[in-house]
NUVO-177998 format. One line per 3 residues: number of its first residue (from 1); their letters; for each residue x, y, z of C-alpha. Coordinates in nm, 4 decimals, m for minus. Layout:
<pts>
NUM	A	X Y Z; ... .
</pts>
This chain:
<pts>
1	XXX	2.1692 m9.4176 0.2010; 2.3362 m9.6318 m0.1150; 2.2827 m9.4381 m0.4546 .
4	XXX	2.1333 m9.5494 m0.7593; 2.3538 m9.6493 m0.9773; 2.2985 m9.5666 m1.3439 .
7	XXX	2.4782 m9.7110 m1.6421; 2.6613 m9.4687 m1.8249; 2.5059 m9.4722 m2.1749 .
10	XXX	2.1942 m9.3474 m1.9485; 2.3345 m9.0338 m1.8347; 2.4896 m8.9785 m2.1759 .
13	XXX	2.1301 m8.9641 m2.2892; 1.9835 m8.7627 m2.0774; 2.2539 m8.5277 m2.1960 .
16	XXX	2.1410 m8.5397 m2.5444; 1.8096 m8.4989 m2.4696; 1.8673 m8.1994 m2.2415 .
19	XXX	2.0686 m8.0192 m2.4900; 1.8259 m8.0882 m2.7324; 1.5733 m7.9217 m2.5925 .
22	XXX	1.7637 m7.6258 m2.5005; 1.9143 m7.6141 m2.9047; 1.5329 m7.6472 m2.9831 .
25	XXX	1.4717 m7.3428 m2.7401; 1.7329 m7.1319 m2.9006; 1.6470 m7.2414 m3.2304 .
28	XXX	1.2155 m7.1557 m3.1469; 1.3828 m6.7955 m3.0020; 1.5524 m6.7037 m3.3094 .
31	XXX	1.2433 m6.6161 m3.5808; 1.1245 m6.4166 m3.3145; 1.4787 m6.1865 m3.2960 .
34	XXX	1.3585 m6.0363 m3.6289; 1.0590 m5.8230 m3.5784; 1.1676 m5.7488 m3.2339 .
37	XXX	1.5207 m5.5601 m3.3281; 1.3030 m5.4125 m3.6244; 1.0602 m5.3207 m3.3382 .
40	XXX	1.3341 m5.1121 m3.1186; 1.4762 m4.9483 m3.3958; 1.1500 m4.8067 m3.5255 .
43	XXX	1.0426 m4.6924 m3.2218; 1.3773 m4.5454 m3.1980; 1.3789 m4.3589 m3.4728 .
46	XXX	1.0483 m4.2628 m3.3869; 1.1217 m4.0818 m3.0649; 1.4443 m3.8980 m3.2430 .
49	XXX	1.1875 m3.7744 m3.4944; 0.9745 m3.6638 m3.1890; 1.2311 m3.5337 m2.9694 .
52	XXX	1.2791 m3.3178 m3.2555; 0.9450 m3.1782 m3.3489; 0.9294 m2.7982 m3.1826 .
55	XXX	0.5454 m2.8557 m3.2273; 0.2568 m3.0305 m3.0229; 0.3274 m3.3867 m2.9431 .
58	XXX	0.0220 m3.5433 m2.9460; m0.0643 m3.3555 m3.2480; 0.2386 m3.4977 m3.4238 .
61	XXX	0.2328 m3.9049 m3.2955; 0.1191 m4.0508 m3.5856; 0.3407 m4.3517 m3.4634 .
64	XXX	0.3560 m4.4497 m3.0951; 0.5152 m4.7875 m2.9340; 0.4065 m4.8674 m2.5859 .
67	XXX	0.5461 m5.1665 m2.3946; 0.5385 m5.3396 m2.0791; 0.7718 m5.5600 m1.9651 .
70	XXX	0.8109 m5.7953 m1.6132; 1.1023 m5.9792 m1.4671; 1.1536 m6.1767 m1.1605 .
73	XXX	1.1454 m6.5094 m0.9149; 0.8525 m6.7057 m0.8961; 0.7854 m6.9715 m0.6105 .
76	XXX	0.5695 m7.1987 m0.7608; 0.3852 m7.0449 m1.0190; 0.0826 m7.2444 m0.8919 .
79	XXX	0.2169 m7.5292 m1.0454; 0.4781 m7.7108 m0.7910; 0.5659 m7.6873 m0.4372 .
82	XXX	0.9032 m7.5259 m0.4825; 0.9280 m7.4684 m0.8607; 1.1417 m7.1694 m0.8227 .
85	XXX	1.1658 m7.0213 m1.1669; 1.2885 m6.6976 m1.3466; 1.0961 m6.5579 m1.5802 .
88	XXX	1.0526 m6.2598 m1.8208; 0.7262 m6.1688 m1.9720; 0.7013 m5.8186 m2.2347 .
91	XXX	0.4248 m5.6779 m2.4417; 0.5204 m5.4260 m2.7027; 0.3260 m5.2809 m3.0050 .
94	XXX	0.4445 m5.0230 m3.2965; 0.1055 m4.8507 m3.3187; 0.0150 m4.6159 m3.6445 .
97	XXX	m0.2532 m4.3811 m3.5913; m0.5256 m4.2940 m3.9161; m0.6678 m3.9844 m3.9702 .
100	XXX	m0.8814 m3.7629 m3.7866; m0.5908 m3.8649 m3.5602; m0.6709 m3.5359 m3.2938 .
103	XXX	m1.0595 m3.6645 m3.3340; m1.0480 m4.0368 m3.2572; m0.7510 m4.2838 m3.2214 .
106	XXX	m0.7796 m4.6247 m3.3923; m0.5413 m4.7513 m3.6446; m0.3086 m5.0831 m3.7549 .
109	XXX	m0.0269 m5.2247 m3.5269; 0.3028 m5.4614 m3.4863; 0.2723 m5.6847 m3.1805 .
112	XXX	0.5651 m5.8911 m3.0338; 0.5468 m6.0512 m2.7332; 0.6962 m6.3266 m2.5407 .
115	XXX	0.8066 m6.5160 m2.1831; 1.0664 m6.6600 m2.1539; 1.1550 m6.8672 m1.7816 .
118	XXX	1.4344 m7.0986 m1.6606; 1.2068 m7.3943 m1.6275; 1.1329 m7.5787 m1.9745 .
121	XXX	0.7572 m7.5333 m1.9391; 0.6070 m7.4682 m2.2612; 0.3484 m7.2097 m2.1169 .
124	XXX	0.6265 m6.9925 m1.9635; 0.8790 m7.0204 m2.2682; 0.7598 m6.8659 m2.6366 .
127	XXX	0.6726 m6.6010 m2.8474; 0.2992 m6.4946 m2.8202; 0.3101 m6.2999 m3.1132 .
130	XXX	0.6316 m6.3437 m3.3389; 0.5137 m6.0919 m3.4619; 0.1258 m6.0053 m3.4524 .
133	XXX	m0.1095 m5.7949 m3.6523; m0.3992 m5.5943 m3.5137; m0.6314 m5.3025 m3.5478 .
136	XXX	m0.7815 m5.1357 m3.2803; m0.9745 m4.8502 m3.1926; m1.0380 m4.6317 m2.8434 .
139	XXX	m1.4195 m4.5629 m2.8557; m1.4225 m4.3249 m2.6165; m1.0932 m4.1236 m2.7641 .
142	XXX	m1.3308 m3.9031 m2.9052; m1.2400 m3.4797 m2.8220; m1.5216 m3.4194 m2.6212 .
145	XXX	m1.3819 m3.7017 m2.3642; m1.0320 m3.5356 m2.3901; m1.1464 m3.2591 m2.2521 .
148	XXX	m0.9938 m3.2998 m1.8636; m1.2952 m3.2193 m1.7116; m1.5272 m3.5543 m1.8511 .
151	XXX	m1.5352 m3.8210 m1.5912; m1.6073 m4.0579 m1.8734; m1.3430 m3.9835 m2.0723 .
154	XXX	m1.1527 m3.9760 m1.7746; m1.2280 m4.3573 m1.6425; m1.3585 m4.5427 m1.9912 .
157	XXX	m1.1112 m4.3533 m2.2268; m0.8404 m4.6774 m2.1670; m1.1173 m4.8956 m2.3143 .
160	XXX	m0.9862 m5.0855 m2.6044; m1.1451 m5.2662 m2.8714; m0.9048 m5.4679 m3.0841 .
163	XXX	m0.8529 m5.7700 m3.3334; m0.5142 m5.9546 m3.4425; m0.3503 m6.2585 m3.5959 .
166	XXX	m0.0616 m6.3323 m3.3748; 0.2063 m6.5553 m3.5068; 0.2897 m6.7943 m3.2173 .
169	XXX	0.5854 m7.0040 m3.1428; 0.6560 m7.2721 m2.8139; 1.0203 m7.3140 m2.7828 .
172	XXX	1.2097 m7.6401 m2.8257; 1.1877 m7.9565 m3.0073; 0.9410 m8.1036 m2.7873 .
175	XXX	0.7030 m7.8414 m2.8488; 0.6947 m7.8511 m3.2626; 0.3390 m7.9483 m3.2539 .
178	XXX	0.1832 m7.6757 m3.0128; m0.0123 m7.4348 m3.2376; 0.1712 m7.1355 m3.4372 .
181	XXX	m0.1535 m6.9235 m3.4857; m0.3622 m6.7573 m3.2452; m0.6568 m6.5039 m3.3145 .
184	XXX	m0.7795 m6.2816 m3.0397; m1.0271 m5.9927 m3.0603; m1.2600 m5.8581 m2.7778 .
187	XXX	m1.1556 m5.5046 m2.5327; m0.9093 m5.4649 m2.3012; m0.8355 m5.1951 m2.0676 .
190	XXX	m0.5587 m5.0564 m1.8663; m0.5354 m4.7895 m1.5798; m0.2485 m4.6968 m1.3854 .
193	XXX	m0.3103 m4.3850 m1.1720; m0.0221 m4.2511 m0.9208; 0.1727 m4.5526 m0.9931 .
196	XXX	0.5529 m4.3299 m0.9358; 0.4021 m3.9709 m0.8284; 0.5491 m3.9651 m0.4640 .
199	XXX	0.3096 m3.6933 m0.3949; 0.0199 m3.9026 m0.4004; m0.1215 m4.0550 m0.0593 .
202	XXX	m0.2738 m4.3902 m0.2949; m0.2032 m4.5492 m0.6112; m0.3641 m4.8190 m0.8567 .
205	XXX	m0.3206 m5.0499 m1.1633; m0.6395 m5.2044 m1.3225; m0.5888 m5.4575 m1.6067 .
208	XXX	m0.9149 m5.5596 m1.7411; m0.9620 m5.8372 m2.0286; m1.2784 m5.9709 m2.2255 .
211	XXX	m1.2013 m6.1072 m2.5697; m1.2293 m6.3972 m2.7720; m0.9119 m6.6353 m2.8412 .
214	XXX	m0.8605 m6.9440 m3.0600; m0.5630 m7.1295 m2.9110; m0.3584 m7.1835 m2.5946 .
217	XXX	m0.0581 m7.3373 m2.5596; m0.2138 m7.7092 m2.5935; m0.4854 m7.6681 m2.8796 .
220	XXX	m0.5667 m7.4830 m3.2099; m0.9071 m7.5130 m3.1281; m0.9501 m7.3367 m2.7668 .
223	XXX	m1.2319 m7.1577 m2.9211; m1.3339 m6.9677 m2.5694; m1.4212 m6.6279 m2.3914 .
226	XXX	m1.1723 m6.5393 m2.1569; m1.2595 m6.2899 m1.8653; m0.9683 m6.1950 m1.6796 .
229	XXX	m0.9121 m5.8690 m1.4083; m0.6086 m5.7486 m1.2057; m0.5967 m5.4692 m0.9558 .
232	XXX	m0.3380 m5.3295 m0.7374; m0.4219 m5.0446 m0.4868; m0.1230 m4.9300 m0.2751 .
235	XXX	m0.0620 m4.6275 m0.0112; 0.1957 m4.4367 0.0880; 0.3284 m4.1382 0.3055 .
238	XXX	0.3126 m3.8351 0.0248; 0.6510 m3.5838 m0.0267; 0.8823 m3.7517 0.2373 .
241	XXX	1.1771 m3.8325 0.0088; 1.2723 m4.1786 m0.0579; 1.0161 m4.2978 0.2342 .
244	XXX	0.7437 m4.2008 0.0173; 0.9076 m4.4348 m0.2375; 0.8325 m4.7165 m0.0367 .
247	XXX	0.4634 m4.8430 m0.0528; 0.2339 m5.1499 0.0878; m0.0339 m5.2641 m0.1218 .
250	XXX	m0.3311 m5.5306 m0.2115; m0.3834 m5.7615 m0.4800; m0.6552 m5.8819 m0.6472 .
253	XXX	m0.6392 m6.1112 m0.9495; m0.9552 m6.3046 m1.1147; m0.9596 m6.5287 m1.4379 .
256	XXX	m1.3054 m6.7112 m1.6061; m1.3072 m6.9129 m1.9200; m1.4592 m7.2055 m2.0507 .
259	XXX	m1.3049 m7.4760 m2.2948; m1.5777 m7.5632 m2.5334; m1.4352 m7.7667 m2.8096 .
262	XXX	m1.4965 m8.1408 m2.8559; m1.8178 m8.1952 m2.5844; m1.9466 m8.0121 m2.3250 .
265	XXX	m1.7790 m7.6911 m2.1686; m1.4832 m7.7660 m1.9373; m1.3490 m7.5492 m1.6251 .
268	XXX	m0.9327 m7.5707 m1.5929; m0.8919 m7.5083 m1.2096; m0.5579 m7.3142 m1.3469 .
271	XXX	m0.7467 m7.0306 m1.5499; m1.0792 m7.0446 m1.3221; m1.0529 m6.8376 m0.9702 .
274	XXX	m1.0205 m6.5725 m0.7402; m0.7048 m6.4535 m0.6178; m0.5823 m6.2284 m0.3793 .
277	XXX	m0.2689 m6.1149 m0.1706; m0.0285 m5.8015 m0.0756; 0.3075 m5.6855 m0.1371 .
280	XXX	0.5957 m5.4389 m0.0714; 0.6719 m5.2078 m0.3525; 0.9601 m4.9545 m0.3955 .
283	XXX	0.8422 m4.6872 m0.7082; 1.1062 m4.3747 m0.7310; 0.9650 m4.0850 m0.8962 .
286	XXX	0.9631 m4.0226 m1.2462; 0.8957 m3.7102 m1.3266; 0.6964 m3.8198 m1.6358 .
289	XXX	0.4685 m3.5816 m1.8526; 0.1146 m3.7353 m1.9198; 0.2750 m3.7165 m2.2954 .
292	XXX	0.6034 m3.8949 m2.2312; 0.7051 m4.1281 m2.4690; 1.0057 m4.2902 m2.2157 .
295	XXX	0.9540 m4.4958 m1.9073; 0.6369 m4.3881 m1.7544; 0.6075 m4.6619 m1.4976 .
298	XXX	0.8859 m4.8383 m1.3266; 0.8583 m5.0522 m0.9986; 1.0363 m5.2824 m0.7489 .
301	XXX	0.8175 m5.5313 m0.6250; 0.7648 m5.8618 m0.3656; 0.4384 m6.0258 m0.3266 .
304	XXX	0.2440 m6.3256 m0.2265; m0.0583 m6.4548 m0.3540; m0.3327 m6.7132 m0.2454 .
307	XXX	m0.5846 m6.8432 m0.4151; m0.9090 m6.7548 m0.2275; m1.1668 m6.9514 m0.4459 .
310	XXX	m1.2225 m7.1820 m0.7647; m1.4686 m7.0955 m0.9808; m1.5083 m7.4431 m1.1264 .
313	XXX	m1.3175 m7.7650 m1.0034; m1.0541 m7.7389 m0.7813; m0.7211 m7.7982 m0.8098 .
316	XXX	m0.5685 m8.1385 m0.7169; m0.3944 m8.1426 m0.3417; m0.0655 m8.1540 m0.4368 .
319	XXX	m0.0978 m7.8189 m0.6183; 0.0017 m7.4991 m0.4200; m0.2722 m7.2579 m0.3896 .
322	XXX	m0.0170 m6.9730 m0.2965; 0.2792 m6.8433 m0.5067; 0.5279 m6.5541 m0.3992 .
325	XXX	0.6515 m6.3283 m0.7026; 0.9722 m6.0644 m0.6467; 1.1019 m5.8963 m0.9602 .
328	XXX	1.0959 m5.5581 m1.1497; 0.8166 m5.4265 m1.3502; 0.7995 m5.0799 m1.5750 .
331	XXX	0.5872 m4.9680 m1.8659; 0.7293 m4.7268 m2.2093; 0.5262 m4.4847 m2.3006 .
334	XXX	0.1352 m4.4629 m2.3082; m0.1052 m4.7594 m2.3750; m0.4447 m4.5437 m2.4183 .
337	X	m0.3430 m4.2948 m2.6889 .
</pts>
């Protein structure tokens, strides 16, 4: 077959555009460097000053900083046939804890978060908070759920009730008009039980989200109620060595929202269904305390997805419903303090 031919001063353009975009990438990545490095050398100095405290940890944490963070290949990302993309997601917060802190944890935090992937995407490359400022509280924190023995306290004591401002940026110079605010407030919750004890025959990770927020990557005025749940449930063959490492498990992912603003409410196929799937995980053992202030989860994962129902309108044909994720995933320190 013949090729195209196109004029020179075309392709020079394209250049120019192309390394625009990536300057205006760098340049939307840079304001973001700030709190972050400030972020890791707190929480630095933080777990010096802890590693050096002969008394009671959880007595002493008056400052904690939790994080999760996610690497990896995507297939499509639900968004193209064979969209193949690297990406990098991470969550961190520096949290400070106010007084009664052994009676009840609630208190201010730092938030900085981000994604960055290889595709130019605006929703896969930013900073979701740059940084952000919260307070939240754990209402069931309270001593008499601490106790070891309270099944409450034991299941409902990850709930979360927070509020912040996050300070958002979409990177390049095609993306200077996507909003740089975003409010959230609502609960969140997360659970991960087994996740790298090898002497466990089952394992699980809940996520569970049901807050407010006030923009998305397309609008200032999103304005909606999001209601979104992960769980992962795996099993595996308990104190055999680096077999026991090695563990199938099922997926199940759901996501509800409406988009209110400017008529009546709207259903986006892309944050409206059911999805489900299985993977292969490889989780080596730990050896965390319930206290430890390091790398309590860490995981080597592959997985495929399909999505088993819309809630709303479905996606158009020449969207995949499936997408197949391999990457590495791990978690420092403790979300529910």
């Amino acid at each position: 077959m013949r090729k195209m031919y196109v004029p020179r001063r075309v392709l020079r353009l394209r250049e120019i555009c192309k390394m625009d975009n990536l300057i205006g990438r760098v340049q939307g990545f840079l304001p973001g460097l700030c709190p972050l490095v400030t972020l890791l050398i707190c929480s630095q100095a933080v777990l010096i000053a802890q590693a050096q405290t002969p008394t009671d940890v959880h007595q002493q944490k008056i400052i904690t900083f939790p994080a999760n963070l996610d690497g990896g290949w995507r297939k499509t990302q639900f968004f193209a046939p064979d969209y193949n993309t690297a990406v990098g997601q991470w969550d961190s917060r520096i949290e400070g804890w106010l007084p009664p802190r052994k009676a009840f944890s609630y208190g201010p935090y730092l938030r900085v978060a981000g994604i960055a992937g290889s595709q130019d995407d605006a929703w896969q490359n930013g900073w979701l908070a740059a940084p952000g400022l919260g307070i939240q509280a754990f209402p069931f924190s309270t001593s008499n759920f601490r106790t070891g023995t309270s099944p409450v306290g034991a299941w409902f004591g990850p709930l979360r009730a927070f509020g912040e401002y996050n300070f958002v940026n979409y990177w390049g110079s095609t993306n200077t008009w996507r909003p740089r605010q975003q409010v959230r407030s609502g609960f969140d919750y997360w659970k991960a039980i087994g996740v790298n004890e090898l002497s466990r025959p089952w394992w699980t990770e809940i996520w569970n989200g049901l807050y407010w927020q006030s923009s998305n990557e397309f609008t200032d005025r999103y304005d909606s109620v999001v209601f979104a749940n992960s769980m992962r449930v795996g099993a595996r063959y308990p104190n055999h060595g680096p077999l026991s490492a090695v563990t199938p498990y099922a997926v199940l992912q759901s996501s509800l929202t409406k988009y209110h603003h400017g008529g009546p409410a709207t259903d986006f196929y892309w944050e409206n269904g059911l999805v489900g799937g299985g993977g292969l995980r490889v989780t080596p053992s730990l050896h965390s305390q319930p206290n430890s202030s390091g790398i309590t989860r860490f995981v080597i994962y592959a997985e495929y997805l399909n999505t088993a129902t819309y809630y709303g309108p479905t996606a158009p044909a020449s969207v995949p419903r499936y997408d197949v994720h391999a990457g590495v995933s791990f978690s420092v320190g403790n979300w529910y303090q």
